[in-house]
C-alpha positions in Angstrom: -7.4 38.7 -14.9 -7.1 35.1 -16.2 -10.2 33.1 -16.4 -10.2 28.9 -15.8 -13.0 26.8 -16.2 -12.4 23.5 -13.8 -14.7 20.6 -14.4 -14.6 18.3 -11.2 -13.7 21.3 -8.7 -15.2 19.8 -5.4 -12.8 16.8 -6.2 -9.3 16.2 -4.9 -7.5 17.5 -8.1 -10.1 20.5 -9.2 -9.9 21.8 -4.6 -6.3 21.9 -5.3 -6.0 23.4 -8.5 -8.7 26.5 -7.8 -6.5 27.2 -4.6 -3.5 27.4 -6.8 -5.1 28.9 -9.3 -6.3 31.7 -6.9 -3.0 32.1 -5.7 -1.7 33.3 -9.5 -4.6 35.5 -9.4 -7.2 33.8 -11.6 -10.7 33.9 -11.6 -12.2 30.4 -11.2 -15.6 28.9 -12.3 -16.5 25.5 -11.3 -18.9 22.7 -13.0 -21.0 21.5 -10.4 -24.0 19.0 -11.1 -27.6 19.9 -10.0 -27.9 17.2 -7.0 -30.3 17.2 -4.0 -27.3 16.6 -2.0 -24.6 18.8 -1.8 -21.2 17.6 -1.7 -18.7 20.7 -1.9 -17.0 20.2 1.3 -12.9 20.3 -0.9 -14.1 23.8 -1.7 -16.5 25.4 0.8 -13.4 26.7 2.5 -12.9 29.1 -0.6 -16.5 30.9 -0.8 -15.8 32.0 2.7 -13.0 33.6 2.5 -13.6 37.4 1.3 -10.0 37.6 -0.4 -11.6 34.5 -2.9 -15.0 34.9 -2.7 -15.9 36.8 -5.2 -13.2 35.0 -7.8 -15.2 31.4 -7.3 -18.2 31.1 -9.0 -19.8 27.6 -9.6 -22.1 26.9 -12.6 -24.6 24.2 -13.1 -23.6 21.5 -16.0 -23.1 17.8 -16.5 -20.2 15.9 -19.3 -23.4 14.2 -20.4 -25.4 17.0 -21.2 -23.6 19.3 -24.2 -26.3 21.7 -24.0 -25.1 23.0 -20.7 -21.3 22.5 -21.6 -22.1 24.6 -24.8 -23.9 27.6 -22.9 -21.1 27.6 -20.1 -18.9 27.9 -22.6 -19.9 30.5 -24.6 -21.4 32.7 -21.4 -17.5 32.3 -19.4 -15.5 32.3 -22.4 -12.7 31.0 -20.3 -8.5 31.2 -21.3 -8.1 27.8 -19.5 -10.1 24.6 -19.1 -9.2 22.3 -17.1 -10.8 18.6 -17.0 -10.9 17.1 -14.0 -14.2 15.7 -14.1 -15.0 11.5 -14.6 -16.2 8.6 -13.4 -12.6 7.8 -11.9 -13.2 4.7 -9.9 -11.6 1.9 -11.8 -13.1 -0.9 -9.9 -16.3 0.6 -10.6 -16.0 1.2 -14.0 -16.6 -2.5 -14.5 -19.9 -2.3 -13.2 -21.3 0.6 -14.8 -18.7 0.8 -18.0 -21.4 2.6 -20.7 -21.8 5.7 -17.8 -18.3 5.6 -17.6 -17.9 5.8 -20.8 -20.4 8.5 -21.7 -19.0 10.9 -18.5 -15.1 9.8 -18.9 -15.1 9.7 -22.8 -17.5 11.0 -24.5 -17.7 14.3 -21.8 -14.2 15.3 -23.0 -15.8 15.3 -26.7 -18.2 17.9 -25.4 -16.0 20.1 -24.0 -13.7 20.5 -27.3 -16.1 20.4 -29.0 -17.9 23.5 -27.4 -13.9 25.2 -27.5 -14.2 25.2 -31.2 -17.8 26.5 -31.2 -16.9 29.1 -29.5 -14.0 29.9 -31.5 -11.3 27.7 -30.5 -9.2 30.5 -28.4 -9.0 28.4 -25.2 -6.4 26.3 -23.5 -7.7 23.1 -23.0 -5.9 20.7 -20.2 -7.5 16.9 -20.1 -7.0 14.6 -17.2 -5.6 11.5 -18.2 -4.4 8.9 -16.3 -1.4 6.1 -15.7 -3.9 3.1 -15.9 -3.7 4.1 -20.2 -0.7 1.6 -19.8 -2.4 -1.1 -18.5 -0.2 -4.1 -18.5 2.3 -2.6 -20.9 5.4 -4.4 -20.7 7.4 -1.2 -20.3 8.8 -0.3 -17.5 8.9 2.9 -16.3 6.3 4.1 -19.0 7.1 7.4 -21.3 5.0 9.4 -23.3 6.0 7.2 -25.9 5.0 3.9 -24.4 2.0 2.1 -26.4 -1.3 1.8 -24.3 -3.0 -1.4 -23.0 -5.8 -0.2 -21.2 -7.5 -2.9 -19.1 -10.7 -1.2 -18.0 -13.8 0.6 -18.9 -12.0 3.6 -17.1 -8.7 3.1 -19.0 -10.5 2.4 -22.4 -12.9 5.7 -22.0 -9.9 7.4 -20.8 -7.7 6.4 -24.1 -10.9 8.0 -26.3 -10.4 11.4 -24.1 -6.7 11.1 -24.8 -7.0 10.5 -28.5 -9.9 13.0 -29.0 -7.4 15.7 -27.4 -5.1 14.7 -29.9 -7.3 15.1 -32.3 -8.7 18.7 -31.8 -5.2 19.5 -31.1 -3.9 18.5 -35.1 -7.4 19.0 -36.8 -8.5 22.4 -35.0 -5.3 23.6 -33.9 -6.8 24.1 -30.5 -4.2 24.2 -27.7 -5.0 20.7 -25.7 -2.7 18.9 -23.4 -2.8 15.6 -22.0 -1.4 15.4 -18.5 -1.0 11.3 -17.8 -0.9 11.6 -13.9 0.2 8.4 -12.2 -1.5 7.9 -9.2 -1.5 10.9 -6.9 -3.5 11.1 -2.9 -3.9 13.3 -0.4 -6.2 13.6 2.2 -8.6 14.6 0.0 -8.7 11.5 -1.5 -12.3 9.5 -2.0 -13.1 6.9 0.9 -13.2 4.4 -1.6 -10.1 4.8 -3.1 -7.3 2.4 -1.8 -4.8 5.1 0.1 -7.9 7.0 1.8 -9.8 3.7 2.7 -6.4 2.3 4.4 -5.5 5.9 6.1 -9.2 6.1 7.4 -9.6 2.6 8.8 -6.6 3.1 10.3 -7.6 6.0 12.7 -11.1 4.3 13.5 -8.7 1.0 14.2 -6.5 3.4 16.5 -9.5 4.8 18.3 -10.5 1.0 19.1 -13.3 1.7 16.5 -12.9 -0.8 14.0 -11.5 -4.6 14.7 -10.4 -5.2 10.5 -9.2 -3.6 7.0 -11.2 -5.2 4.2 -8.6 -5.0 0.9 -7.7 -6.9 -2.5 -4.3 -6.8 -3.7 -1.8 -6.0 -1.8 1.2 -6.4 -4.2 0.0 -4.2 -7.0 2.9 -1.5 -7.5 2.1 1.9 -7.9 3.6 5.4 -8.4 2.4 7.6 -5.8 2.6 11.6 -5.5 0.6 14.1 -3.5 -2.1 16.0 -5.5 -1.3 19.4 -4.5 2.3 18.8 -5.9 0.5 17.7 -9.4 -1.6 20.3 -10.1 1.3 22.4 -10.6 2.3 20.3 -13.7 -1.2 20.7 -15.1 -0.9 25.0 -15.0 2.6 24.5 -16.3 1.0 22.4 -19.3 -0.9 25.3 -20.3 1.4 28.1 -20.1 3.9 26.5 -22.7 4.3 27.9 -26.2 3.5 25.1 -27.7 0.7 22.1 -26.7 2.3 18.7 -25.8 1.7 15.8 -23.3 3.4 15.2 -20.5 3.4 12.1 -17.8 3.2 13.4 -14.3 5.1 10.7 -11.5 7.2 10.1 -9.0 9.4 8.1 -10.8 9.6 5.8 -7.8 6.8 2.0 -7.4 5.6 1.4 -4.2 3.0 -1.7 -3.3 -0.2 -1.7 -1.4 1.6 -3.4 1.2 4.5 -0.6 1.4 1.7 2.2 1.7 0.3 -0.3 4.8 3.4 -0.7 6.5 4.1 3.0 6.9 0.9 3.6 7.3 0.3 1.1 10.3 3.7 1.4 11.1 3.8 5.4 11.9 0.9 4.7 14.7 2.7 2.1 16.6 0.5 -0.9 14.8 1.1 -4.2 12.9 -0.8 -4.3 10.0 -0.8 -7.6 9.7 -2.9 -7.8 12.8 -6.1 -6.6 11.2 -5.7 -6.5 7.4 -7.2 -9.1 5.8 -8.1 -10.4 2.1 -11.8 -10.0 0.3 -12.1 -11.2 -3.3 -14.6 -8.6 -4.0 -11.9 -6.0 -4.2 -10.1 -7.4 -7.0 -10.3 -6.3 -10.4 -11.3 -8.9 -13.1 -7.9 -8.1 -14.6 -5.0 -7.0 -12.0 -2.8 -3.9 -13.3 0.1 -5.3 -11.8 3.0 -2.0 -12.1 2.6 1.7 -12.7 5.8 3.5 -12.9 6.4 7.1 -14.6 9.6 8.5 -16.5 9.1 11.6 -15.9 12.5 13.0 -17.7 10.0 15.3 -20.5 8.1 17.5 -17.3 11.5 18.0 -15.9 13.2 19.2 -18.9 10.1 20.8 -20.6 8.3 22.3 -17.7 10.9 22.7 -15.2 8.7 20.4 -12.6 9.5 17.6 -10.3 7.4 16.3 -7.0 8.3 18.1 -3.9 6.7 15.4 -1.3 8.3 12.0 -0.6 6.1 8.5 -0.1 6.8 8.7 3.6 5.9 12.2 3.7 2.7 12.1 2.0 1.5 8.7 3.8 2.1 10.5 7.6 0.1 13.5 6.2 -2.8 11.3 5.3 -3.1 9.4 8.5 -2.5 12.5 10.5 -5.4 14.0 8.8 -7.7 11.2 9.0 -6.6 11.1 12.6 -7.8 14.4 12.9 -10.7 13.8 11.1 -12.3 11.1 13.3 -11.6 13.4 16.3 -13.8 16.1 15.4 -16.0 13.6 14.2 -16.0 11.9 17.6 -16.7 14.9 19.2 -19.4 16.3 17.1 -17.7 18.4 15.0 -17.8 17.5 11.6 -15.9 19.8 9.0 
């Protein structure tokens, strides 16, 4: 039985990926941080079913702390390690960049560097991300495509790439770089744009909320569903040979587009209730994010299975679903 070690499981990406990776038959462990809160709600499903049960098992770690990365490590011994984990909010990287940079960057520096330690045998898959491109003037962006990163995120997120690169030529340790343009679900963070509009929405439908607080509304972006893109990243890693690979849609939708379905699929006029804050912008505006993703569909055989429409309609659905239990005192 396969072992994978998933830094960021109770996130969107790492709920998604253990289930698939369950599915193949794997044995999962999880980084979680020590916290007196507990936040595993993406996963809790999974340590109560008996047929996964005993094939989860969560470990206590932090990016920041190499000490604990190194014992993990060497204790799992893991064929696949997946990093999922970061300070992903880009907004918010602009107000705490050097902790982004220490978990975002510097974290992914840890975790090759405890690979080698320990011998170097491990498949190694790194999280990177669209905004590497920043305001590139290419349009749609390849694997070739220069970055312009134009955040703290983006920047500590172009040292993870690189360092990948690095261990990859230097140490011959199989890493991949997955560059995953933007991808939601209903798992999606609150604060994140897609989740924030999708949940609004069903507290504006239940009479709830009277307004939709929001910055940019014409910023294009390539949206997939999550569960579809984890997929790619397990297909990174069972390839002969290490490579990187950007992970889209192919297809640019803006904010606005995302609201019009959104509102427009309840029977609601967005334009009603939306309106502009300033404190939403970024300090620099990453105008268009659009994949080629030609290499994944030649190399891996993969290609996104769930349309904008379809994805939008299964967020608000959920979030409609959501505010019901809620609203009737039964919080999941």
């Amino acid at each position: 039985m396969k072992k994978a070690l998933i830094t960021g499981i109770t996130g969107q990406d790492g709920s998604y990926l253990a289930e698939f990776l369950l599915e193949k038959g794997y044995e999962i462990y999880g980084i979680v941080r020590r916290s007196s809160s507990i936040n595993r709600e993406r996963i809790d499903h999974l340590s109560q079913k008996p047929a996964t049960r005993r094939r989860v098992k969560l470990a206590y770690g932090d990016l920041n702390d190499a000490s604990s990365i190194n014992s993990i490590i060497e204790s799992v011994r893991p064929d696949e390690v997946y990093n999922l984990a970061a300070q992903s909010h880009v907004k918010v990287s602009f107000e705490i960049p050097e902790y982004t940079a220490e978990v975002t960057g510097l974290g992914t520096l840890r975790l090759l560097e405890a690979i080698r330690a320990a011998g170097g045998n491990t498949k190694f898959y790194q999280a990177s991300s669209s905004e590497l491109y920043g305001r590139s003037e290419e349009v749609p962006q390849t694997e070739k495509t220069p970055f312009r990163p134009v955040s703290p995120y983006a920047v500590a997120k172009l040292f993870a790439y690189w360092t990948a690169v690095n261990y990859r030529e230097s140490y011959n340790i199989f890493a991949c770089n997955g560059i995953l343009f933007n991808h939601e679900s209903p798992r999606r963070g609150e604060t994140f744009v897609t989740r924030k509009i999708t949940r609004t929405l069903a507290r504006i439908k239940k009479g709830l909320e009277k307004e939709l607080l929001l910055g940019n509304l014409d910023a294009k972006r390539d949206w997939g569903y999550a569960k579809d893109y984890v997929e790619a990243m397990w297909l990174m890693l069972q390839q002969k040979k290490a490579d990187d690979f950007v992970i889209a849609t192919g297809q640019t939708r803006t904010v606005r587009d995302f609201l019009e379905e959104s509102f427009g699929y309840v029977g609601l006029d967005y334009k009603k209730y939306v309106k502009i804050d300033k404190r939403f912008f970024r300090p620099i505006e990453v105008n268009i994010l659009q994949g080629d993703t030609s290499k994944a569909r030649k190399k891996l055989g993969w290609k996104p299975r769930t349309s904008f429409r379809e994805l939008v309609r299964l967020m608000v659905d959920a979030d409609m679903e959501l505010l019901e239990r809620e609203m009737h005192g039964k919080q999941i």
